[in-house]
N, C-alpha and C positions, 0 to 999 in steps of 0.2 A: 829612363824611368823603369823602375823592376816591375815586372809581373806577377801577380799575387796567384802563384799556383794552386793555393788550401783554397778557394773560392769555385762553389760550385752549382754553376748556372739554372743546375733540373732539377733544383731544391722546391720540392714543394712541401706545405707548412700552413698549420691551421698555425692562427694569430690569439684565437678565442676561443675560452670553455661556453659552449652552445645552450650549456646545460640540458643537453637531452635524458630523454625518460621515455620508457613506454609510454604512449598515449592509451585511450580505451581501445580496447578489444585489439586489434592489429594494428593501430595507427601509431606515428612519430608526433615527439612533442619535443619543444626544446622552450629555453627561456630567454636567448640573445640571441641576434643575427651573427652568423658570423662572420671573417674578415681570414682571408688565408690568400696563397700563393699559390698558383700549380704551374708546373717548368719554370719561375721565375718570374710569371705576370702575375697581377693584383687580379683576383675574379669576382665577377659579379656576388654579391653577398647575399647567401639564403637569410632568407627572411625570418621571424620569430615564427616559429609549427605549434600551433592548437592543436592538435589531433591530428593532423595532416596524415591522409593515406598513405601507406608507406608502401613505396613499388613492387609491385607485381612482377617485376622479372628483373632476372642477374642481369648488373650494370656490366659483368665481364662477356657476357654471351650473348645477350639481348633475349635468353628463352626464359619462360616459367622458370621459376626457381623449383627443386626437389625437394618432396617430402623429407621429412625425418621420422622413423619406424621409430616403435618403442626401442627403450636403449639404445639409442643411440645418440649424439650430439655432434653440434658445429659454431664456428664464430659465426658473425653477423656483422659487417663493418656499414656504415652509416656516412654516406657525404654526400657530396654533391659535387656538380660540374662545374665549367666556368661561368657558364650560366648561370648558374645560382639553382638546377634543378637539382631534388633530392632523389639524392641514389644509393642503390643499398647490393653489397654481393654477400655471395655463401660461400665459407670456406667448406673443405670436401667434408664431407657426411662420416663421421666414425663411428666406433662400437664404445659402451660406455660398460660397467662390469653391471650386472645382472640386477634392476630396482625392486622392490616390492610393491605390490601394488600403484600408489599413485606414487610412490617415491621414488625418484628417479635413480639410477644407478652411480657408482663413484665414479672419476672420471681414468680410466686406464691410462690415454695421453692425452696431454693437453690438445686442444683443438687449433689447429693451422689455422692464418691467416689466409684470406683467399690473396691470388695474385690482383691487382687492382691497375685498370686500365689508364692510359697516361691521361685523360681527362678526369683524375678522380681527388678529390682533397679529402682524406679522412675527417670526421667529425665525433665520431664514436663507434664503440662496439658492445656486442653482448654475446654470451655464450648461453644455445639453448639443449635445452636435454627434455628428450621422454622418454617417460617409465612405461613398464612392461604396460599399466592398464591403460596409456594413452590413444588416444585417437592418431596418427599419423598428423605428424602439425606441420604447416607446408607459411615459410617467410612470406611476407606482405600479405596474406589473407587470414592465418592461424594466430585464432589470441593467444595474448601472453599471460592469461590468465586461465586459460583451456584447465580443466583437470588434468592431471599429468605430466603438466607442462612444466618445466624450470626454466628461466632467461633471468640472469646475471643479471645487478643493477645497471645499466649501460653506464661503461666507460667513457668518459670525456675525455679526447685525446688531441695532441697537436700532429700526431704524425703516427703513424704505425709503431706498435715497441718491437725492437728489434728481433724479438723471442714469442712463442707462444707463453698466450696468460692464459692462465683456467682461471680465473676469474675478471 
């Protein structure tokens, strides 16, 4: 019997658009449970998010997540474990070119993905920016609505895209 070499075991893989959204103020909302893979097993499935508090510290580090200065931006990836708990990391913090007031600045590069720990099943992301007059807006506690503030409509994704998106 042959062995099917193109087959690869640490395939992990959302099944479902979650349909996530910013919820109010800094919370996660989604409209499905969804149904995904990580290394190859079936995981426990997050549940539908009403507003759901959205984690206070990077799933790659376990610290507080870091502010973002005016002008500056970063992704935001969005998943959860096998558990079915929701987790959320920060790609690294860059400069964005010079905003006006509350307007956020253009985006110079596209914003990296963060690296994502082997417990992690993507579910969405978003790219956030502030402008010169923002407050410093720091992931899981800083609304997405702050003056200042820009976060991308969140992406619904099955898997990381291979490339940085700016949007």
């Amino acid at each position: 019997m042959a062995v099917n070499t193109d087959f690869d075991p640490s395939v992990t893989l959302n099944f479902v658009n979650v349909g996530a959204v910013a919820g109010t103020t800094s919370s996660f909302t989604s409209t499905v449970a969804s149904a995904g893979i990580i290394n190859g097993k079936f995981c426990t499935p997050l549940g539908i998010q009403t507003n759901a508090a959205s984690p206070t510290v990077d799933a790659n580090t376990g610290l507080a997540f870091n502010a973002l200065a005016a002008n500056q931006t970063c992704a935001l990836v969005f998943g959860q474990n096998a558990a079915g708990a929701l987790l959320l990391a920060q790609g690294q913090i860059i400069a964005t070119g010079a905003g006006v007031t509350t307007t956020v600045g253009a985006l110079i590069n596209e914003p990296q993905f963060p690296p994502l720990p082997a417990n992690f099943l993507p579910l969405a992301y978003t790219i956030v920016r502030v402008a010169p007059s923002g407050a410093p807006w720091t992931p899981g506690t800083g609304s997405w609505t702050a003056s200042g503030v820009s976060a991308t409509t969140f992406a619904n994704i099955g898997q990381i895209p291979n490339r940085p998106q700016a949007s």
